[in-house]
N, C-alpha and C positions, 0 to 999 in steps of 0.2 A: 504494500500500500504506500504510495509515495505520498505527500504531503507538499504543496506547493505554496510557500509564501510570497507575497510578493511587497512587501515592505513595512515602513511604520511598526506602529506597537503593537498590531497584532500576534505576534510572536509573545505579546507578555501576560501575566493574567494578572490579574486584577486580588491588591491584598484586601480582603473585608477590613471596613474600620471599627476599629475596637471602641468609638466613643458611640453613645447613642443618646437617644430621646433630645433633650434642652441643653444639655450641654456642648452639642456640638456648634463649633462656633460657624459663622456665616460664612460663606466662600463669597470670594473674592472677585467682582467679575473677571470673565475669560476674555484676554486680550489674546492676540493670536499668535505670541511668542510662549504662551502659556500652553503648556502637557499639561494630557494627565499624570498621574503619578503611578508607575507599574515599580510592581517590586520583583519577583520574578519570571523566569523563562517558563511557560508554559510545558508540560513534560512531550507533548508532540513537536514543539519548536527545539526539546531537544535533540530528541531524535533525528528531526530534521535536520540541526546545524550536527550534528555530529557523522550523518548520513553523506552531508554536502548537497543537500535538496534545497536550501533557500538561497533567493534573490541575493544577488548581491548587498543589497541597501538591506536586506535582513538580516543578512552575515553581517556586514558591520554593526547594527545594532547590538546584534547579541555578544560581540566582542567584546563593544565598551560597557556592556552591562557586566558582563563575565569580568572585566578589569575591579570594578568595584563591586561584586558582588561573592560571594564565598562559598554559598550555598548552591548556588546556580553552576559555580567550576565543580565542587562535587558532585553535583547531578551528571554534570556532563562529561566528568572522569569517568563513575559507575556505567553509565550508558557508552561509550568507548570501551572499558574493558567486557562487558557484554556483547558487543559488537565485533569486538574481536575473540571473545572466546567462540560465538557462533562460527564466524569463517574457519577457525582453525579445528572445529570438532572434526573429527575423523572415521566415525562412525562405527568402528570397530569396539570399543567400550563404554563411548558415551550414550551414542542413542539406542534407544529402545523401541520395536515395532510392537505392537498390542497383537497378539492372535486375532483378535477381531477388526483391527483395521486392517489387516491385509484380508480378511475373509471381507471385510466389504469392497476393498481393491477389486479383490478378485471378482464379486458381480456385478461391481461396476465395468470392469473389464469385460463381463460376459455378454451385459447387459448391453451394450454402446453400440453391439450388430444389430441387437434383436430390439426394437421400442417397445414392442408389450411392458417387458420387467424394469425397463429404466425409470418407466410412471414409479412403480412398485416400490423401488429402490429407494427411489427421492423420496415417496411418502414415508418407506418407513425410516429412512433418518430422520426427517424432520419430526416424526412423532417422538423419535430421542430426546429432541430438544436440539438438534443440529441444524439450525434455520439454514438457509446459503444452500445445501447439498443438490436441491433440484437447480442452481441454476450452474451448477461444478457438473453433476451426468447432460445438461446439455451440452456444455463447451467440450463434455468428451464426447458427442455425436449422439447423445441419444434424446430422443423426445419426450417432452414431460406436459401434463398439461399446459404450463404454460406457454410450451413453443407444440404443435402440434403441425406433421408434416414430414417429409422427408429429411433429413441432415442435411445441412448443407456442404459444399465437397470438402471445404476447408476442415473440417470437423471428422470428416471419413479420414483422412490423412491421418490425425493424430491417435481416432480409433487402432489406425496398423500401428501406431509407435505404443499403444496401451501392453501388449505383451511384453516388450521389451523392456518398459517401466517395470511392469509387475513383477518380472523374472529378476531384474536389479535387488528388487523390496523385496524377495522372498530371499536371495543371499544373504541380503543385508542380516532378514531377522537370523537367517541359522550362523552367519557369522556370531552375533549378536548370542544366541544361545550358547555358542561353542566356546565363547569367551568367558561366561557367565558358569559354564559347567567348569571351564577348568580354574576358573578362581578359588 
């Protein structure tokens, strides 16, 4: 999911202020050299600046905020060293496949020639609680209510790449097992 900024304080979120009711004293009107007043980087705008997905004029924002703010350079270390521990996992002892997400792999796999089962499919993840899944068995070629009709070719193509994924995902898990039995 990319995240596009395209400048200003949107990148910042807004701190609640802690006075309330009659105490709060009267503002000041706004002349137009007058901010608001953001105190932090919003946790999507970290990602983003830590991604390299904002504007320039966003980038610079969140730089001079990051000079004087402390909280905001910790977020955006933590979010870096996650960022890099993802690229570098290697999938030999980190990740783990579920028995049942490759058995739905695999009918979604089965499913993407044939449309009868793909409705099927999508309905019963989403009765999981897996909102998204019918419109994931469309883009692998198969027809859900919601798109009813043939595939279109673009879609059949990646149907023939579906085995090859699948057959990757089932190494993966027995690799995955194999490392797990011999620890």
């Amino acid at each position: 999911m990319h995240s596009s900024y395209t400048g200003g304080e949107a990148i910042f979120t807004k701190t609640p202020s802690t006075q309330s009711g009659s105490d709060k004293p009267k503002r000041a009107p706004k002349t137009p050299k007058t901010r608001r007043r953001f105190d932090h980087l919003g946790p999507e705008a970290v990602a983003a600046f830590v991604d390299g997905e904002m504007s320039s004029k966003s980038a610079h924002n969140a730089r001079v905020h990051l000079v004087l703010c402390e909280n905001c350079r910790d977020d955006v270390h933590k979010q870096r060293h996650a960022a890099q521990a993802l690229r570098s996992c290697n999938g030999n002892d980190q990740v783990q496949v579920s028995e049942s997400l490759l058995n739905r792999l695999r009918r979604i796999a089965g499913d993407a020639s044939g449309a009868s089962g793909a409705s099927d499919a999508a309905e019963s993840n989403s009765t999981e609680g897996n909102r998204g899944q019918a419109a994931e068995v469309t883009e692998l070629g198969g027809n859900t209510s919601a798109s009813a009709g043939t595939p279109r070719t673009e879609h059949t193509e990646r149907s023939q790449k579906q085995p090859d994924l699948l057959d990757r995902l089932e190494k993966l898990a027995r690799a995955v097992r194999r490392s797990s039995n011999g620890k």
